[in-house]
C-alpha positions as CSV (number, residue, x, y, z in Angstrom):
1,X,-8.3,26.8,25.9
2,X,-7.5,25.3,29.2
3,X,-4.5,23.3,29.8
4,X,-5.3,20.1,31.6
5,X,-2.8,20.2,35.1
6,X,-1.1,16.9,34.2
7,X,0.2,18.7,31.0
8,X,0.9,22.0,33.1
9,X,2.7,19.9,35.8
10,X,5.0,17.9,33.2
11,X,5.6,21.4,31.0
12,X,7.4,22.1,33.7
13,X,9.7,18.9,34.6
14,X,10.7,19.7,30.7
15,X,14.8,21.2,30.8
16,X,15.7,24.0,28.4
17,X,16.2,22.0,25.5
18,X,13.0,19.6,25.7
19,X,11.1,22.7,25.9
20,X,12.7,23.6,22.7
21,X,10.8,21.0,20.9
22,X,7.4,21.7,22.4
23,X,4.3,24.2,21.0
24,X,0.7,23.9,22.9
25,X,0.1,27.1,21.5
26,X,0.8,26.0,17.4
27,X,-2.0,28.0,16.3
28,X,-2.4,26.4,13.0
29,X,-0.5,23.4,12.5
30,X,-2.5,22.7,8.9
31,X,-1.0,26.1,7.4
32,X,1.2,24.2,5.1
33,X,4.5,24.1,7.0
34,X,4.6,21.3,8.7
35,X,3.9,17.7,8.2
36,X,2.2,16.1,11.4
37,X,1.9,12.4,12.6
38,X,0.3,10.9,15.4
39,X,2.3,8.3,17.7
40,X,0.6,5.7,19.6
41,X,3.5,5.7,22.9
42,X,4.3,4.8,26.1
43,X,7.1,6.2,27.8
44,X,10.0,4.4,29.2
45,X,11.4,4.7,32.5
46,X,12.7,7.2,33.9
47,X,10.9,9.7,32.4
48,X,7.3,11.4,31.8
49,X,5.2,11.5,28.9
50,X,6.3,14.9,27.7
51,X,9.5,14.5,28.4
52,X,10.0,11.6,26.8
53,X,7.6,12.8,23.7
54,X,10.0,15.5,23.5
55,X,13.0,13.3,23.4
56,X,11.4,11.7,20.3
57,X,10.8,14.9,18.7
58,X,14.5,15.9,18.7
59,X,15.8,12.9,18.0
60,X,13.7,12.5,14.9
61,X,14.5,15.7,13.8
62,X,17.4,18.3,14.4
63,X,18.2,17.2,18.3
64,X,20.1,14.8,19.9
65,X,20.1,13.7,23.7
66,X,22.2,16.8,24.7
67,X,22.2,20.7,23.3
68,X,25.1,20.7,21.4
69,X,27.0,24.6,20.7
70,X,26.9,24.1,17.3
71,X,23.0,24.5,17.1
72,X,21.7,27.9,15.0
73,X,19.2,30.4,15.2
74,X,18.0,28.6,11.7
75,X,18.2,25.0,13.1
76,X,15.7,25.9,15.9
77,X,13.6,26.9,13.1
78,X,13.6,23.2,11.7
79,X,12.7,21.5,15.2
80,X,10.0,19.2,15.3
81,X,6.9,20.5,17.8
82,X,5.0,18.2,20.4
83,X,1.9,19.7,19.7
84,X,-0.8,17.7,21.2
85,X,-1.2,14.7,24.0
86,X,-3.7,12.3,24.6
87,X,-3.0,11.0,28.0
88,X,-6.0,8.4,28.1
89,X,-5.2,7.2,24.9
90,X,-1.6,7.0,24.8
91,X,-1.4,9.5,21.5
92,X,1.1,12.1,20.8
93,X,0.6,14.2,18.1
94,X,4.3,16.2,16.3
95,X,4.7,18.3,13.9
96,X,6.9,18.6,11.2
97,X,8.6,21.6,9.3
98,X,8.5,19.5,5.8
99,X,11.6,22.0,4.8
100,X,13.6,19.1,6.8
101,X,13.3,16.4,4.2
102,X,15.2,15.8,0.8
103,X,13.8,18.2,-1.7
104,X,14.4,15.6,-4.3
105,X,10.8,14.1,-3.1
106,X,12.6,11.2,-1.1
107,X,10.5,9.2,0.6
108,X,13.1,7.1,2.8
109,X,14.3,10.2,3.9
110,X,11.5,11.1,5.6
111,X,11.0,7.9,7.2
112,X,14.3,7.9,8.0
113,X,13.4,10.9,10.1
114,X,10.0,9.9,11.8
115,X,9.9,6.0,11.8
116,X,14.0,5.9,11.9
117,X,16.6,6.0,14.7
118,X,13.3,7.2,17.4
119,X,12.4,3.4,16.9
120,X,15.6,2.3,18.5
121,X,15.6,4.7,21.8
122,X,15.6,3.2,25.5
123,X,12.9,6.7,26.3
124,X,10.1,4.7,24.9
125,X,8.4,1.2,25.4
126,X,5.7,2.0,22.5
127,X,5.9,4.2,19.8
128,X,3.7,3.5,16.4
129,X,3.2,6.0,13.9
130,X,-0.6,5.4,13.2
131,X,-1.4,8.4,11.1
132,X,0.6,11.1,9.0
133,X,-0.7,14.2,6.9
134,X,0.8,15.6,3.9
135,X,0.4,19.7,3.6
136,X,-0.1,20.5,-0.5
137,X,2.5,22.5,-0.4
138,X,4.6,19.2,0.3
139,X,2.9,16.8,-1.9
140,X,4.2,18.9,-5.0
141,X,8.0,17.7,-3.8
142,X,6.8,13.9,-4.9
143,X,6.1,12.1,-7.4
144,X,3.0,10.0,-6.9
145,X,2.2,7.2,-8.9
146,X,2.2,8.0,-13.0
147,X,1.0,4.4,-14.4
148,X,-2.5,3.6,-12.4
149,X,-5.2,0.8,-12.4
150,X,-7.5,3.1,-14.6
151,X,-5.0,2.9,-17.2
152,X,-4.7,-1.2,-16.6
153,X,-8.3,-1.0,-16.5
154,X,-8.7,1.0,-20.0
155,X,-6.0,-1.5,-21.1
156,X,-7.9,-4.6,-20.3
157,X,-10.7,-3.3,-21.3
158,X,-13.1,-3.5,-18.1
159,X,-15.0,-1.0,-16.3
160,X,-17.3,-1.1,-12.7
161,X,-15.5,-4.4,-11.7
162,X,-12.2,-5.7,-10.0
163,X,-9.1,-6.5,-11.6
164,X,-9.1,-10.4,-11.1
165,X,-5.7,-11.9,-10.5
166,X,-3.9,-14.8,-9.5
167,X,0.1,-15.3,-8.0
168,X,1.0,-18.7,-9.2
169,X,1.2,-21.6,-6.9
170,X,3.0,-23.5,-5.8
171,X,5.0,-20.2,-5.0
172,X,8.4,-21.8,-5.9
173,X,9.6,-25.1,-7.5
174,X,8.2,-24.5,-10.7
175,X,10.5,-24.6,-13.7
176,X,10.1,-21.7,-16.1
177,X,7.9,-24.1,-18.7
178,X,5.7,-24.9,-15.8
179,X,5.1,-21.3,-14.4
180,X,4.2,-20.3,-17.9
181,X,1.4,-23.0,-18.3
182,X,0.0,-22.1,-15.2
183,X,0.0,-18.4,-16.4
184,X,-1.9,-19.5,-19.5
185,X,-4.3,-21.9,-17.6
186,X,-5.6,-18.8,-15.4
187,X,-5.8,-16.7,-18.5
188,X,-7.7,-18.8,-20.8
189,X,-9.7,-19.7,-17.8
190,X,-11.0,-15.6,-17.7
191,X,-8.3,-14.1,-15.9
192,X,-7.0,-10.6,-15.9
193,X,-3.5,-10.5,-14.3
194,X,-1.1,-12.5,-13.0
195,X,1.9,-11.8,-10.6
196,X,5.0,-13.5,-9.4
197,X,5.2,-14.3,-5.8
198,X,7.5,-12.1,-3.8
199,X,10.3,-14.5,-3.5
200,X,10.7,-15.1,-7.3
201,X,13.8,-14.3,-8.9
202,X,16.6,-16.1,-10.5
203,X,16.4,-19.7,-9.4
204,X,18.1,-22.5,-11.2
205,X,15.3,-24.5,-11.5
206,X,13.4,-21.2,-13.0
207,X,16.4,-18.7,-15.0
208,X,14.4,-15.5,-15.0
209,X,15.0,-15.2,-18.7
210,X,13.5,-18.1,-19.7
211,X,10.4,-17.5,-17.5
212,X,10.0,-14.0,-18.9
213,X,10.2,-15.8,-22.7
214,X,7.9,-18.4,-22.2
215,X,5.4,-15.9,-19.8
216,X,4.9,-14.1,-23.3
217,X,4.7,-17.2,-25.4
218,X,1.5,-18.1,-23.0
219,X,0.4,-14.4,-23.0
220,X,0.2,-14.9,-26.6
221,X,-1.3,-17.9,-26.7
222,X,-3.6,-17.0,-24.5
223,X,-4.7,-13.5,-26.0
224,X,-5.3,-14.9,-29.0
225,X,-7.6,-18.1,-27.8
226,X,-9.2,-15.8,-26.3
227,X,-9.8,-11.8,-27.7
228,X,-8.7,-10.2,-24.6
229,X,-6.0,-8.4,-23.2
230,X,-3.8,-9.7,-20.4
231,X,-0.7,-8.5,-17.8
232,X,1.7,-9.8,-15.8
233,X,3.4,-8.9,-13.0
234,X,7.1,-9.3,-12.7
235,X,9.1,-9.3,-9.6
236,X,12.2,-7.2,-10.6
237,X,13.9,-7.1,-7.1
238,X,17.6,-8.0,-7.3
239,X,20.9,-7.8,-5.3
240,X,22.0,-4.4,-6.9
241,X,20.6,-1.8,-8.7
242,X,22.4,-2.9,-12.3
243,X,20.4,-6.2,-12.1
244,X,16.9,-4.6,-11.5
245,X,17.5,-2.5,-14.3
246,X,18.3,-5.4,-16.4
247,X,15.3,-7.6,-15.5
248,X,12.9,-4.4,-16.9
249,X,14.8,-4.2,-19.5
250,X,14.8,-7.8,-20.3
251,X,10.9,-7.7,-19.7
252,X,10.3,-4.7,-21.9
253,X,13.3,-6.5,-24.9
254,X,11.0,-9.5,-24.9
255,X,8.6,-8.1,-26.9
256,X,5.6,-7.1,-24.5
257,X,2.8,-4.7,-25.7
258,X,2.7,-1.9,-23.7
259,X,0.3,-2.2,-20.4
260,X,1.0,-6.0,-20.5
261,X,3.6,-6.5,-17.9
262,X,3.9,-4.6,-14.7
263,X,7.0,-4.2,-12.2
264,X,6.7,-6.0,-9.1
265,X,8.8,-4.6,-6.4
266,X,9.6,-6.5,-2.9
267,X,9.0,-2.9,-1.6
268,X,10.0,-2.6,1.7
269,X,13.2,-5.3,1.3
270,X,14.4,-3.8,-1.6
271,X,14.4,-0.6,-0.2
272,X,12.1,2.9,-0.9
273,X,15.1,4.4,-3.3
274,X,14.4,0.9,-5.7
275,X,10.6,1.7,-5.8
276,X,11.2,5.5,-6.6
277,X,13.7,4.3,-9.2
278,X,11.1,2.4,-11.2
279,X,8.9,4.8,-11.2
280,X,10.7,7.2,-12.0
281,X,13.2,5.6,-14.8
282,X,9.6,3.9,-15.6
283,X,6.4,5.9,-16.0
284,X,4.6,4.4,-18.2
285,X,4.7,1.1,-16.7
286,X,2.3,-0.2,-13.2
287,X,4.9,-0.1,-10.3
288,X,3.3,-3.1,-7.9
289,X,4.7,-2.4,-4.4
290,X,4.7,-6.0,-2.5
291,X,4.8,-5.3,1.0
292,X,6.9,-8.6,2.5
293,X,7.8,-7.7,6.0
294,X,5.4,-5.2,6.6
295,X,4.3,-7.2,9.8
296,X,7.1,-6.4,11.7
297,X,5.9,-2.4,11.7
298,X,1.9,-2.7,11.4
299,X,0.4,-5.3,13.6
300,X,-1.4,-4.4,16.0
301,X,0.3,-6.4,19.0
302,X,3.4,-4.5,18.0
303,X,3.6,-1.8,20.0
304,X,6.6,-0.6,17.7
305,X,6.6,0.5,13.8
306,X,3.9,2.5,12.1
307,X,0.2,1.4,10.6
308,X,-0.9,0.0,7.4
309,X,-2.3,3.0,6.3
310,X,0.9,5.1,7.2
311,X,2.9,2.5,4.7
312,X,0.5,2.7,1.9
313,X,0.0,6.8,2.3
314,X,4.0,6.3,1.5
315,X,3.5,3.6,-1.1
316,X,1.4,6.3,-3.0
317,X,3.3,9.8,-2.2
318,X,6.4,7.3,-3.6
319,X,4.7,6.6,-7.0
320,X,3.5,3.2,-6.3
321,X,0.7,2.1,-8.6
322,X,-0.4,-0.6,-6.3
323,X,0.2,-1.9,-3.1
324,X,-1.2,-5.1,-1.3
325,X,-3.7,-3.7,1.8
326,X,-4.9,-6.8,2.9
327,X,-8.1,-8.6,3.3
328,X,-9.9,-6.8,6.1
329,X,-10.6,-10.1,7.6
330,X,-12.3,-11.6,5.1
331,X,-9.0,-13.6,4.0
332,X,-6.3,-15.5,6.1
333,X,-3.8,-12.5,6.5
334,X,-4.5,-10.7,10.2
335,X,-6.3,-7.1,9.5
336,X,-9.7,-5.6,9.9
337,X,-11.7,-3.3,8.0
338,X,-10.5,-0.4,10.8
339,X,-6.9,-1.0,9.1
340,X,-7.0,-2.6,5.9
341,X,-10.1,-0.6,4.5
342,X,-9.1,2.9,6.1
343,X,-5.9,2.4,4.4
344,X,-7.1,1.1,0.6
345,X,-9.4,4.5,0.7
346,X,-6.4,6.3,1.7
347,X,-4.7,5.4,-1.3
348,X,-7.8,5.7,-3.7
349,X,-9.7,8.2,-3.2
350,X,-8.4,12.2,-3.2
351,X,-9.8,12.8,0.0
352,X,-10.1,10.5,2.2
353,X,-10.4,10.0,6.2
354,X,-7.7,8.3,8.1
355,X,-7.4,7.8,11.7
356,X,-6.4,11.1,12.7
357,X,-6.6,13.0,9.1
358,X,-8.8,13.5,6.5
359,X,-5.7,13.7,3.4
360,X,-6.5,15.6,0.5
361,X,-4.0,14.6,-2.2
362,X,-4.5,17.5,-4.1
363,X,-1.9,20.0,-4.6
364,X,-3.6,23.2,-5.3
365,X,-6.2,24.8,-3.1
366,X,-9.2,23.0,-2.0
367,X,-11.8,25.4,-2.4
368,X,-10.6,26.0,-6.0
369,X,-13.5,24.7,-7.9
370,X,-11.9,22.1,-10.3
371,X,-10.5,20.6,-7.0
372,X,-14.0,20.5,-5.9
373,X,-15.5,19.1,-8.9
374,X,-13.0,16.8,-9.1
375,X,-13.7,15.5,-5.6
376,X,-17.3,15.0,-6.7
377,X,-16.5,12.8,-9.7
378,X,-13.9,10.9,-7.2
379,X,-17.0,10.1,-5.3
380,X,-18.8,8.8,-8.1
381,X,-15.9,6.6,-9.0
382,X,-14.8,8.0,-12.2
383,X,-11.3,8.4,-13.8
384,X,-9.8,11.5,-12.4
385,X,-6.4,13.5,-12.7
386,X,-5.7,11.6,-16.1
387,X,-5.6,15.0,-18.3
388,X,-4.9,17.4,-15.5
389,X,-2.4,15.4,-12.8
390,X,-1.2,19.0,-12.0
391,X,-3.3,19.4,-9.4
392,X,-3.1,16.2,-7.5
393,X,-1.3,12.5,-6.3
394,X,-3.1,10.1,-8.5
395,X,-4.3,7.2,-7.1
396,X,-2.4,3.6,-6.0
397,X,-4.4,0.9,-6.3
398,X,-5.5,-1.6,-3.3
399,X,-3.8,-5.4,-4.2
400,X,-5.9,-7.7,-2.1
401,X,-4.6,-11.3,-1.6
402,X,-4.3,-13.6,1.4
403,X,-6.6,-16.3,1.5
404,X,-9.1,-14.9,-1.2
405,X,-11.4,-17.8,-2.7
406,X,-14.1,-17.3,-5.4
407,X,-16.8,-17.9,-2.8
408,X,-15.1,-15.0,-0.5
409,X,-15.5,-12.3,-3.5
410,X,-18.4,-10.9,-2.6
411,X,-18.0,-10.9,1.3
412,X,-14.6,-9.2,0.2
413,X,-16.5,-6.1,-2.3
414,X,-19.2,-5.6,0.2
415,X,-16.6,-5.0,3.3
416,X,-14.6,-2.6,0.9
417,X,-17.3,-0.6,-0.8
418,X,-15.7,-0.7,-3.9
419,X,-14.5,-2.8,-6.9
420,X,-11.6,-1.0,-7.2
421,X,-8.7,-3.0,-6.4
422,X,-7.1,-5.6,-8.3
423,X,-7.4,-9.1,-6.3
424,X,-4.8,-11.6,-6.3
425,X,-6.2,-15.8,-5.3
426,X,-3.3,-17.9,-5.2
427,X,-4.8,-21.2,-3.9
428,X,-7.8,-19.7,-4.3
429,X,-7.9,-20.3,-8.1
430,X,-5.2,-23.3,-8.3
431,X,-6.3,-25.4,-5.3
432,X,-10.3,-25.7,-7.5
433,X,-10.5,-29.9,-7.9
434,X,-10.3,-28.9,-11.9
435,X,-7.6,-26.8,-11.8
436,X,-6.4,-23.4,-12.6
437,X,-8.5,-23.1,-15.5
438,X,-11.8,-24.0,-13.8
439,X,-10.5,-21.8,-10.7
440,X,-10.3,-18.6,-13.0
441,X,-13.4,-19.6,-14.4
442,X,-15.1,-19.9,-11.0
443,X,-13.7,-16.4,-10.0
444,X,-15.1,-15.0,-13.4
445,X,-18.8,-16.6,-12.4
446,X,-18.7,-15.5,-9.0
447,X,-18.1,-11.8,-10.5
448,X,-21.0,-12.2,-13.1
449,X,-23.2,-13.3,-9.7
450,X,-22.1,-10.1,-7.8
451,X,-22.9,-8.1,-11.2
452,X,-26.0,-9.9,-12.0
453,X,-26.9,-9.2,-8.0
454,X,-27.2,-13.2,-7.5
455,X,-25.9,-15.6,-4.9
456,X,-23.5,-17.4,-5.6
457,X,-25.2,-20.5,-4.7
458,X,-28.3,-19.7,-7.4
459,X,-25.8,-19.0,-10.3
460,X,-23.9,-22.0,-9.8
461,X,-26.9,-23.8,-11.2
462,X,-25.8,-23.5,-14.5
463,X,-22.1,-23.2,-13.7
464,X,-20.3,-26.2,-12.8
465,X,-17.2,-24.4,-12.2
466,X,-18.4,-22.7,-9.1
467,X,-20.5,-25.4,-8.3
468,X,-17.0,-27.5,-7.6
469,X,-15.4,-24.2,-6.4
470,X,-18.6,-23.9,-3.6
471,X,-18.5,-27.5,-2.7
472,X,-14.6,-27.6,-2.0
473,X,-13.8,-24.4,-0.6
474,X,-17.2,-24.9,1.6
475,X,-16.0,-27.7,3.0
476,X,-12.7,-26.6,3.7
477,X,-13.9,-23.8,5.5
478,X,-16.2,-26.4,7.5
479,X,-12.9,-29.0,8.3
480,X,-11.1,-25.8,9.4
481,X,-13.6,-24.2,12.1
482,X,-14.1,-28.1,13.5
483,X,-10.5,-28.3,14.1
484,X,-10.2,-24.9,15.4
């Protein structure tokens, strides 16, 4: 291969110890040693792009801004490698010796590393992580997700269809009575799920252990009016470690049937060692990985942070059951199906195509035939990895919210190619002029249209629910794009 004379020219501005941290002839870099991410970055000033890229490879691994005496033979073996350069693209492509992170499968570690302190230097004006690949070999240090949405979906007893949710609006003010009868309205109006918004916690108005109380009351209530299972989502983020704890605790003390409730974690505010915690001190429970703040790293005007599809490839090597992926457009929340799709199949499916990578999240050989098979079934959209999670990550589920309506279902399945995600309508559902109750109804007919292969606007014929549902968020839409 032929080295371009831009790259020859700035191999050679490199000094001894950028050099270090440099490899255009890695032969291999997918033999299992290394991890590798691709940057999106522009250098600052002062230097070139490989100098500069090889700045960012030291610093975010074993180097600092000098060679330092202390440095041994075994260090160098642990330097992260420039590997690749895109120069019309503004890519640079590093690899990783995995060996480098926690062996205890810690996630923030790792980040630490590649999205940490590099962030922060005055050598770069951009740097985004867009894309990262996981050897096999690696993905056996970390736990994946153990609770998943097939086993929410086996709970609630549904198959070929989303998970259909609600976060309770108004998102705070309402007193723990009032939260509960909301809960119960979307429940008994057909509902699946229902989650706390990310802010809710311990508010006078709304004492957590009252909410918890009277969320099960109305979960009673509700299951029994109407012969089907329900869950809800609790937001267990606290100040300190001892008060998460408590809150599951409290949750599972209240008397919940198994597969009923689910942790909600403020994922990326609370901190990467609070959603390995619940997954780990809790297994068999859904770990939902809320992703408040994620703007700040993933869009796209940025130029500094990482991708969507780099956090939720973390969400689900962490042992996240869920994590919210946006609406690809379709919603209010900024994202298109490049990102927000690219990055739900990322987390679903066992091999899947990023940006850069195609991921396969099993852990033993991919031409082993079982893997093989078990890509096949993948394909088809059955249950995988429930009797044999040896040999794979199992998957975290997309949780779609943002602006979702009953009338935007549809619009929403057909950009994803799949109905397996749980969705989320917060106004959606409670803004309907009958209510939350004839808002979860809506979003149940608008699923029996998509199922029944129907428009919406024929099956709301004989369904006044998403009759109302078509006339008001219609004309919303309309007021909106004449004031625009």
């Amino acid at each position: 291969m032929v080295m371009p004379k831009k790259l020859q020219d700035e191999l050679k501005s490199l000094n001894a110890k950028q050099l270090r941290y440099t490899n255009f002839e890695l032969k291999n870099p997918k033999n299992g040693e290394y991890m590798l991410c691709v940057f999106h970055f522009v250098p600052g000033k002062g230097l070139n792009t490989l100098q500069a890229a090889a700045e960012i490879a030291a610093e975010s691994s074993t180097g600092t801004n000098f060679t330092v005496q202390t440095e041994t033979d075994f260090s160098h073996e642990m330097d992260a490698l420039v590997y690749q350069v895109d120069y019309k693209k503004e890519l640079v492509w590093i690899a990783y010796p995995w060996r480098l992170f926690d062996r205890g499968g810690n996630v923030q570690n790792i980040l630490t590393y590649v999205v940490g302190n590099v962030l922060g230097m005055k050598q770069i004006s951009a740097l985004k992580l867009l894309d990262i690949w996981f050897p096999s070999a690696m993905l056996e240090q970390y736990d994946g997700p153990s609770y998943t949405l097939d086993d929410m979906k086996k709970y609630l007893g549904i198959k070929g269809r989303p998970v259909l949710g609600t976060i309770v609006k108004p998102k705070m003010g309402l007193t723990s009575a009032e939260y509960a009868e909301v809960c119960y309205d979307f429940w008994v109006g057909g509902g699946d799920f229902v989650k706390n918004d990310e802010p809710q916690a311990n508010q006078d108005f709304c004492p957590y252990d009252k909410m918890v109380l009277h969320v099960k009351e109305a979960m009673d209530k509700a299951v029994r009016e109407t012969g089907k299972k329900k869950v809800h989502s609790f937001n267990v983020s606290a100040a300190d470690f001892d008060t998460m704890i408590e809150r599951c605790e409290m949750i599972r003390g209240a008397g919940f049937e198994p597969g009923s409730y689910a942790f909600l974690i403020d994922g990326l505010t609370a901190g990467w060692m609070a959603v390995q915690t619940l997954r780990r001190k809790y297994p068999d429970v859904f770990i939902h990985f809320h992703r408040a703040m994620h703007g700040a790293f993933t869009r796209p005007e940025n130029p500094i942070g990482f991708s969507v599809l780099v956090l939720s490839k973390f969400a689900r090597l962490s042992g996240a059951s869920g994590i919210h992926t946006g609406t690809a457009g379709v919603g209010k929340m900024a994202g298109t199906p490049e990102e927000d799709i690219v990055a739900a199949k990322g987390i679903l499916d066992l091999v899947a195509k990023g940006h850069f990578f195609e991921q396969s999240w099993a852990k033993v050989p991919g031409k082993d035939k079982d893997v093989l098979k078990l890509v096949r079934e993948d394909s088809l959209h059955h249950v995988i990895l429930s009797d044999d999670s040896w040999r794979g990550i199992k998957k975290c589920a997309p949780i779609i919210s943002g602006g979702l309506n009953p009338t935007l279902l549809k619009a929403f399945i057909d950009v994803a190619g799949t109905t397996d995600f749980i969705t989320t309508m917060g106004a959606g559902c409670h803004a309907h002029p009958d209510g939350t109750r004839a808002g979860a109804t809506a979003l149940v007919q608008a699923l029996e249209a998509y199922q029944k292969k129907k428009s919406i606007e024929d099956y709301a014929k004989t369904h006044k629910e998403l009759v109302r549902a078509i006339e008001f968020f219609g004309k919303k839409k309309l007021r909106n794009s004449e004031s625009s």
